[in-house]
Every structure is written in C-alpha cells, then in structure tokens.
C-alpha positions as CSV (number, residue, x, y, z in Angstrom):
1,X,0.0,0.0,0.0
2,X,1.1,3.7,-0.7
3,X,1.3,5.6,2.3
4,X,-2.3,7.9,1.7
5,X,-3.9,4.0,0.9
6,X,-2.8,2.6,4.1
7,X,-4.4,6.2,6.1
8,X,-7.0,5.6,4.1
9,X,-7.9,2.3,4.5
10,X,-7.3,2.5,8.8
11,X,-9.4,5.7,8.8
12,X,-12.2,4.1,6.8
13,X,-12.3,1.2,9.4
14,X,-10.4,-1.5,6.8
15,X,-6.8,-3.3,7.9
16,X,-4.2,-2.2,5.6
17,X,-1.3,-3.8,5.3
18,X,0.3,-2.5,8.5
19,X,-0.4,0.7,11.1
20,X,-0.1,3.5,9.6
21,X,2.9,5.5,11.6
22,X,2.5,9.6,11.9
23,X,4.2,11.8,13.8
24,X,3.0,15.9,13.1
25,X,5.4,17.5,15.8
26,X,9.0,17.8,17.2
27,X,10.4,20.0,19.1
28,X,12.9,22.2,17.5
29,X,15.3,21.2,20.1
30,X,14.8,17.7,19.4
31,X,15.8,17.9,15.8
32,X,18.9,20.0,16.7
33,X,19.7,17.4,19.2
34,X,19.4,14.4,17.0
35,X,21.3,16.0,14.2
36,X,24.0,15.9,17.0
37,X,23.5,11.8,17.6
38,X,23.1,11.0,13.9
39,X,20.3,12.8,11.8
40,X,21.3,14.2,8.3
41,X,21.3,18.0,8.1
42,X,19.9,17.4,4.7
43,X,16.7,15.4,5.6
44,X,13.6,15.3,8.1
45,X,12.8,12.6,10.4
46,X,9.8,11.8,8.5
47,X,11.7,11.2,5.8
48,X,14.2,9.4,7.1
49,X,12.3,7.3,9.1
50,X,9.9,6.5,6.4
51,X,6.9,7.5,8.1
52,X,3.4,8.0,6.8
53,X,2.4,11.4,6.3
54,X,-0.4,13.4,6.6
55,X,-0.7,16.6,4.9
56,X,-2.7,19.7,6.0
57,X,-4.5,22.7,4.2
58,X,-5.4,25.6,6.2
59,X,-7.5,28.4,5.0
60,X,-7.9,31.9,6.1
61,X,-10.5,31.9,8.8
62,X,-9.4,34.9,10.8
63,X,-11.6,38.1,11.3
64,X,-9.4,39.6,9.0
65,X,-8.4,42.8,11.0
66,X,-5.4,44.8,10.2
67,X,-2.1,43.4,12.1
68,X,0.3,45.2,13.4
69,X,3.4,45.5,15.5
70,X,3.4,46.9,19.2
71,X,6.7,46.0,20.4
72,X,9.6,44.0,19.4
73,X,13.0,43.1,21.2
74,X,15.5,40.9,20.4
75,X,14.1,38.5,23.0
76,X,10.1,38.5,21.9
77,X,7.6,40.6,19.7
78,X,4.2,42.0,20.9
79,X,1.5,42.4,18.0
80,X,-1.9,42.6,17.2
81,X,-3.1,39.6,15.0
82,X,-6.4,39.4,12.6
83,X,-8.4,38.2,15.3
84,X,-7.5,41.3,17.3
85,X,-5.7,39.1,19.9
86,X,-2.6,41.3,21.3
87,X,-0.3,38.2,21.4
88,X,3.1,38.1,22.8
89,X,5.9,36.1,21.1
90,X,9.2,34.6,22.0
91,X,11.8,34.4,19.6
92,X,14.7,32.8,21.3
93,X,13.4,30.1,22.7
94,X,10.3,27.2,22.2
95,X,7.4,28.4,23.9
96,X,4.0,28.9,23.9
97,X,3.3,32.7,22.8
98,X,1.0,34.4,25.8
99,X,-2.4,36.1,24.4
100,X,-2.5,39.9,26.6
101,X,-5.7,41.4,25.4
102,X,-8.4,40.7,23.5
103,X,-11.0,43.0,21.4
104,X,-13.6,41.0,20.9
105,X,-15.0,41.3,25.1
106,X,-18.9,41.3,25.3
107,X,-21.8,41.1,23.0
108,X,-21.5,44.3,21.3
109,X,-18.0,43.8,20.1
110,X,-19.1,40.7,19.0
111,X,-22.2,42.3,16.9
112,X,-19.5,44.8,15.7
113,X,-17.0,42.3,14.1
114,X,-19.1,39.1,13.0
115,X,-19.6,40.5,9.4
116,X,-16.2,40.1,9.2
117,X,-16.4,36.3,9.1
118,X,-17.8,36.1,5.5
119,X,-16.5,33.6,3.7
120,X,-15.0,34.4,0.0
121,X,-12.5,32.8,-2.4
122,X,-10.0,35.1,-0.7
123,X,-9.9,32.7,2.3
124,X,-8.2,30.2,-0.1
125,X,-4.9,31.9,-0.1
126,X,-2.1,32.0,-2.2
127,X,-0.3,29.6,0.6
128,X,-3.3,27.1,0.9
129,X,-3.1,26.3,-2.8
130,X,0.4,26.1,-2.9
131,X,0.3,23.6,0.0
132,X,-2.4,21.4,-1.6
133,X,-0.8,21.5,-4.7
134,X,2.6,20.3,-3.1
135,X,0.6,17.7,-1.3
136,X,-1.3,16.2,-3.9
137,X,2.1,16.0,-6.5
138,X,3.3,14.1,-3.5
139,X,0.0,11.8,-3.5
140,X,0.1,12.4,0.1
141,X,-2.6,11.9,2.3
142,X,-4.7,15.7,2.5
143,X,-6.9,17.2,4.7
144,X,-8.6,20.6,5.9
145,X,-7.6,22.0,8.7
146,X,-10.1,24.5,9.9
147,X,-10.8,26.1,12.9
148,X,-12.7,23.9,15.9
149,X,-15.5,26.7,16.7
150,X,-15.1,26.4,20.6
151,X,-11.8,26.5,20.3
152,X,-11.8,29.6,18.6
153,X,-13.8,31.5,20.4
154,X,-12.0,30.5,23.3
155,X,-9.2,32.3,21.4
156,X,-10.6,35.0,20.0
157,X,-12.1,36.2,23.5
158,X,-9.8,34.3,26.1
159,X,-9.9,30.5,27.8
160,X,-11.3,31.8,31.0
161,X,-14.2,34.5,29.3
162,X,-15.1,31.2,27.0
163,X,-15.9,29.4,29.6
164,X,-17.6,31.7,32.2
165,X,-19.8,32.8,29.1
166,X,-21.2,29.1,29.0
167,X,-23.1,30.0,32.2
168,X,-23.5,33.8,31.9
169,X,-24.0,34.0,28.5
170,X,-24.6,30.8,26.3
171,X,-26.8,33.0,23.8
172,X,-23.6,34.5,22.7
173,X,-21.5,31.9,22.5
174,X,-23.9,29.9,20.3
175,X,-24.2,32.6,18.2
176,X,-20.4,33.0,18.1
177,X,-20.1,28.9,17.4
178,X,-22.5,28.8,14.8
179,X,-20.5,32.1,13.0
180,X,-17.7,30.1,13.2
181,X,-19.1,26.9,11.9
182,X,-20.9,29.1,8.7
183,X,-17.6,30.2,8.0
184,X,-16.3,26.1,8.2
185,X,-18.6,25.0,6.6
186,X,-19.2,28.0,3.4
187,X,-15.0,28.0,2.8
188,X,-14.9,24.0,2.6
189,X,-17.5,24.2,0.4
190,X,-16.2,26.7,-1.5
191,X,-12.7,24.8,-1.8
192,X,-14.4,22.2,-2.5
193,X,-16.0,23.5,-5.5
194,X,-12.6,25.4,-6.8
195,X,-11.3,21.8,-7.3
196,X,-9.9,20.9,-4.4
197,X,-10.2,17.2,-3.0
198,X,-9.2,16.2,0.0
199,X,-9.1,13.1,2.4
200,X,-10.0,14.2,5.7
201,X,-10.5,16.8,7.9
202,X,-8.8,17.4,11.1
203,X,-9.7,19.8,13.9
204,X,-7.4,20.8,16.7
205,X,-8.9,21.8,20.1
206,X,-7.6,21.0,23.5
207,X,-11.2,20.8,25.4
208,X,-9.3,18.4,28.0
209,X,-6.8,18.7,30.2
210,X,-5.1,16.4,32.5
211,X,-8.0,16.0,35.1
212,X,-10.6,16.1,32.0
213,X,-12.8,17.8,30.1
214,X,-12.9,21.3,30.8
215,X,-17.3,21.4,30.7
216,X,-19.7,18.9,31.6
217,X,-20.9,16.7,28.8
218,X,-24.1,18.5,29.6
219,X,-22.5,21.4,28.3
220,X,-21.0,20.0,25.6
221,X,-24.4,18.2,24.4
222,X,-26.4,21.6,24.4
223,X,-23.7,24.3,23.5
224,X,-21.0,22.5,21.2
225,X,-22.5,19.2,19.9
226,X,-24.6,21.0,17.4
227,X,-21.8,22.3,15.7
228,X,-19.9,19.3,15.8
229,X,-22.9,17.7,13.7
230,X,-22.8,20.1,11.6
231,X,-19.3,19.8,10.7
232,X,-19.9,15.8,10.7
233,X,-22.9,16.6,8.5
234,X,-20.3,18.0,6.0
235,X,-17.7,15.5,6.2
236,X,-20.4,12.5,5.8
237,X,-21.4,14.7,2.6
238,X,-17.7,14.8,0.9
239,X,-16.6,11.3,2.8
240,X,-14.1,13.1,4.9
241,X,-13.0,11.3,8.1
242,X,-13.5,13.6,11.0
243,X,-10.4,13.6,13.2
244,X,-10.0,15.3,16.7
245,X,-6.7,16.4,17.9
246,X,-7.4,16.9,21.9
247,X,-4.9,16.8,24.7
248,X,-5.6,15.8,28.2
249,X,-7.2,12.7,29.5
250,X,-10.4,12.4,27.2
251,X,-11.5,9.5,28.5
252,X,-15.1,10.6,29.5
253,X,-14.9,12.6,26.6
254,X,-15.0,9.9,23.6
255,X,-18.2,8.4,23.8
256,X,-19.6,11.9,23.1
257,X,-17.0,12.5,20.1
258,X,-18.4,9.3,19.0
259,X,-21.9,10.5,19.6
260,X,-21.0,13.6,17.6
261,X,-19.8,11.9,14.5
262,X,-15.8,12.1,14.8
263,X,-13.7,9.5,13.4
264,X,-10.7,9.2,15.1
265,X,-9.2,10.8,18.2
266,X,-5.4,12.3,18.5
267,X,-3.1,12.3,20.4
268,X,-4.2,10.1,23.1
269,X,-1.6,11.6,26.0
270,X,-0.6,8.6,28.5
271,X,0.6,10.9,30.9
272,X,-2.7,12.4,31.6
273,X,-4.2,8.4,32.1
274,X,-5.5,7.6,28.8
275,X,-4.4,4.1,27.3
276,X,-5.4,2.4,24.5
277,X,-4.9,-1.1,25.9
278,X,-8.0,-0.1,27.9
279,X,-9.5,1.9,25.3
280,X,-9.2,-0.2,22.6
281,X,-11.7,-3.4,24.2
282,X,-14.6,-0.4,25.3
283,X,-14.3,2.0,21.7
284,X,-12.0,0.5,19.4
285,X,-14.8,-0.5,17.4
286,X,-16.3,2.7,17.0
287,X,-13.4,5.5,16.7
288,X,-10.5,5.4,15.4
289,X,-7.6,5.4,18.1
290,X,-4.2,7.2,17.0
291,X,-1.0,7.8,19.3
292,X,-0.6,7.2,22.9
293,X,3.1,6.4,22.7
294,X,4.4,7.9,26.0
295,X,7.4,10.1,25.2
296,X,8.2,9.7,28.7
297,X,8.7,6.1,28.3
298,X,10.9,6.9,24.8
299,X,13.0,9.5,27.1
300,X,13.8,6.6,29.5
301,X,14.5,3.8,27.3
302,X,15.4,0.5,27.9
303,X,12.5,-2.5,28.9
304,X,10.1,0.0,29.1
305,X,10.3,1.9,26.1
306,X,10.2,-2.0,24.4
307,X,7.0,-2.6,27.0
308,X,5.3,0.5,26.2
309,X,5.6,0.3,22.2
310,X,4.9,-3.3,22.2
311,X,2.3,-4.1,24.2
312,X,0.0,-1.1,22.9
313,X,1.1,-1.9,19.3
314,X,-0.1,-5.1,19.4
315,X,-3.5,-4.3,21.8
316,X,-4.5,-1.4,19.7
317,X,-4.0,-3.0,16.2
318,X,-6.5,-5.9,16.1
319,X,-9.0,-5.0,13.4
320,X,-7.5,-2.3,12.2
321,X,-8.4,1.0,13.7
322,X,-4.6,2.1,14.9
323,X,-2.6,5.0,14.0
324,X,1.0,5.2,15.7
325,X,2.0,8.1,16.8
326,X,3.7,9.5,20.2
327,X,1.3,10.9,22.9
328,X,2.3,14.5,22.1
329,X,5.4,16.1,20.3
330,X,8.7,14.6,20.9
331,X,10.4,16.6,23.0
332,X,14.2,16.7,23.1
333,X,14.5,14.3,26.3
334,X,13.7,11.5,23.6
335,X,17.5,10.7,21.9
336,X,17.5,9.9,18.2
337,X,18.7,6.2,19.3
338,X,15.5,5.4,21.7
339,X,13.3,7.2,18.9
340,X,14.8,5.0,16.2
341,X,14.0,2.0,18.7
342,X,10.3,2.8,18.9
343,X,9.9,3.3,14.8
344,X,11.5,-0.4,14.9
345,X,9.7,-2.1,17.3
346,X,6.2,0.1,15.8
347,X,6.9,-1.4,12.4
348,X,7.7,-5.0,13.5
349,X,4.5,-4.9,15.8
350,X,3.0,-3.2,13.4
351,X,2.5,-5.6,10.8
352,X,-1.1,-7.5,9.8
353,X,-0.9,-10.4,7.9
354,X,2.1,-12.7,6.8
C-alpha cells in the first residue's frame, strides 16, 4: 500500500497492510539534538524514518483585522493579529506565545465584528493552494484543517471569558459557534468547488486537560455538539473522516465524540491516564484510536520503552483501527537512538498479515 492508501484504508475502518505511523510535531530542540546523535542536516525525520504522512491545508479563517506590530525586542515581539488578539511572542526560545488582550469582550463587540467572518475565495490563499498542490504532486494523504468553533472563540475572546460565558452568557457563545461553523462549513464548500479534493479533515482543540474535560458533557451536548454535527454533516457529505486532535485525559470525553460523529481521536496523552490497551476493548470498534506512545517512556529507554511500544502496538492494532503516533510532540528528552527504537519495534509490531 502507498502511504495515503494505508491512512485511508485504517481511517475508513479496513486493515491495511500495517499501522499506519505519523508523527506531526518535534520540538525544534529535538531535531537540533538528534542531528547531534546522527540525523542528516539534509533530511527530516519523516523522511528518514519513512513514516506516513499526513498533509494539511489551512484556509484563512481569521476576522481579517489589520495586524500590526506593538513592540519587538530581540528576546520576543508583541503584535496585534487578525483576530484582534494582542499576542506576545518569544523568539529565542520554544514556547507557547502568551495572548495579553483581547477586542472582541462582550456582545456588542461581538455584533461589531461578525460581518467580518464572511466567507469568499479570498480565504483560499495563495499559501493554501500552494500547500495542496505540493501535497497532492506528492499523492500524500490531504486534509482541511479549519478552525474547531469552541476552540476559537476561546481564542478569539480568552480561555477563561469562554468558559464563564457558558453559564453567563450561552446566547452569545452559540451565536459565536455557529459564525464560526458558517464560515467552516461555506469555505470547505467553497474549496471544494474550486477543485480541491481532500481526504480528511482534522480539527485541533484542546477541550481536556489532565484532570478532563474542561465542561460537563451536559455542556457539551447543548452548546457545542450542534456544531460538531454540523461539521460531521459535512464530512459524511464529501466522505471526509472527522479527526480530533485533543490533549488531556479524554476519556469521559470519547463516547460523546463518537456520539458527535468524529472518526478518530489524536493524540491520546498517556501521561494524563489515557491508554489504548484499555481503550481499545470499550471504543476501538467505534473510533478510530491514533498515538498514545508515551514520550516519557521513549525518554527513559530501555524494557520500558520496548513494553510500552509493544504491548500497545499489538493491543491497539486488532481490526484495524490504529494510527502510531507519540502521545504529544517529541520533545528533546527523547534521543535519536530510543526514537529509532520505537519506529523499529512500531513497524515489527505493526505488521497484519504474513
């Protein structure tokens, strides 16, 4: 199988001819480090590990407000981005960049900026077509990445206003959700119609964290499962597998992703308690499972990087149904011999078949 027939075929609940084996992040200082131990300057770990990849197409789904510059020093840059979120940036080091201020606050800056979120062929930008393009010459395996609309309200108005307004003011952020999923929905369309074809789509979101989901699944079911049909709705449509990238431990979350029509759920973090040798048995016939490689265990090596790769290799595989990948990015603690262990034992464990 070609690497977009093997995602194909787990994602569309067949057994290829082995699991599939992704990996979307590394930390810069773990490439530097392994180009120390062994990597080629010239090449990617992807590459040289041979690893499937998936390739993503984002469009433009910003509020499209001017940008601009407030500070900058040679340590970090302070700006105003197109969602109006005054964002601060570091650009020594590998962090994540701290949002200061907001302007979208209350319901009347809201009403003030939603017009803004009409969707046009301008959304397809010059870089998403050059990014599909490349992806498709390469036959990879393609998919949309849009905006998750909780997610991005959170953003666009702060994590903690997000989820205070799903008590005070659940009016709002409905409205604000279902802007967000018009936009979605109207651009893939749109792309869609341009001549763009794609195998997937893929949302990013972290409504967990390591204690669980940040709302009840009472809140979910009234304020954000609507939308999450909607989006299913759409992928069903263009037979698009719906995929959820969502840190944190998310297991009380899945059976309401199922419920909601995703796919397949990423990265499956063991340090925040989620395993697939448990989830596998209770789900593995109704979602997709893809990572949960601890990068801890990588970091330390030995029997129990070998127990940890095997053992949820071979319980997660059966059926299809398993995408390898690590249970976050790997972060420089994980040296370029241990990772070239796990990609060995993942593909020996790996295989279905003779």
């Amino acid at each position: 199988m070609t690497s977009r027939e093997r995602l194909r075929a787990v994602l569309g609940r067949r057994v290829p001819d082995r699991v599939p084996m992704v990996e979307i992040s590394y930390w810069p200082p773990t490439i530097e480090r392994w180009r120390r131990e062994g990597l080629p300057a010239d090449i990617g770990p992807e590459e040289y590990f041979n690893l499937d990849v998936i390739c993503m197409v984002a469009f433009d789904w910003t509020l499209r407000l001017p940008e601009r510059t407030l500070e900058e020093t040679a340590d970090y840059r302070v700006y105003v981005d197109a969602d109006g979120v005054t964002v601060k940036s570091w650009l020594q080091h590998y962090a994540t960049p701290a949002e200061l201020a907001f302007t979208i606050t209350d319901r009347a800056s809201w009403q003030a900026h939603r017009e803004r979120l009409r969707p046009d062929a301008s959304r397809l930008t010059e870089a998403s077509w050059k990014s599909y393009r490349n992806c498709r010459a390469r036959n990879r395996f393609t998919i949309i990445q849009p905006l998750e609309p909780f997610w991005q309200v959170m953003r666009v108005v702060g994590h903690e206003t997000a989820l205070m307004w799903m008590l005070d003011e659940p009016e709002l952020l409905t409205q604000m959700m279902s802007d967000y999923t018009d936009l979605l929905v109207a651009t893939c369309e749109l792309a869609v119609e341009q001549g763009m074809e794609f195998d997937g789509l893929w949302m990013f979101a972290d409504l967990c964290y390591k204690n669980g989901m940040l709302f009840s699944p009472a809140a979910y079911r009234a304020l954000i499962e609507p939308h999450h049909r909607r989006i299913a709705a759409l992928c069903r449509k263009h037979g698009w597998p719906m995929i959820l990238h969502c840190d944190g431990d998310v297991r009380r979350f899945i059976p309401l992703l199922i419920e909601s029509g995703f796919d397949c759920i990423q990265p499956l973090e063991a340090r925040a308690g989620n395993d697939v040798r448990e989830l596998k048995p209770r789900y593995g016939e109704r979602i997709v499972l893809f990572g949960n490689i601890s990068a801890d265990a990588m970091a330390r090596g030995g029997r129990e990087l070998e127990e940890e790769v095997r053992s949820k290799v071979l319980a997660a595989k059966p059926g299809g149904g398993y995408i390898y990948h690590s249970d976050h990015s790997v972060p420089p603690t994980v040296s370029f011999d241990s990772y070239r262990r796990v990609i060995e034992l993942a593909r020996e464990c790996g295989r279905y078949g003779r």
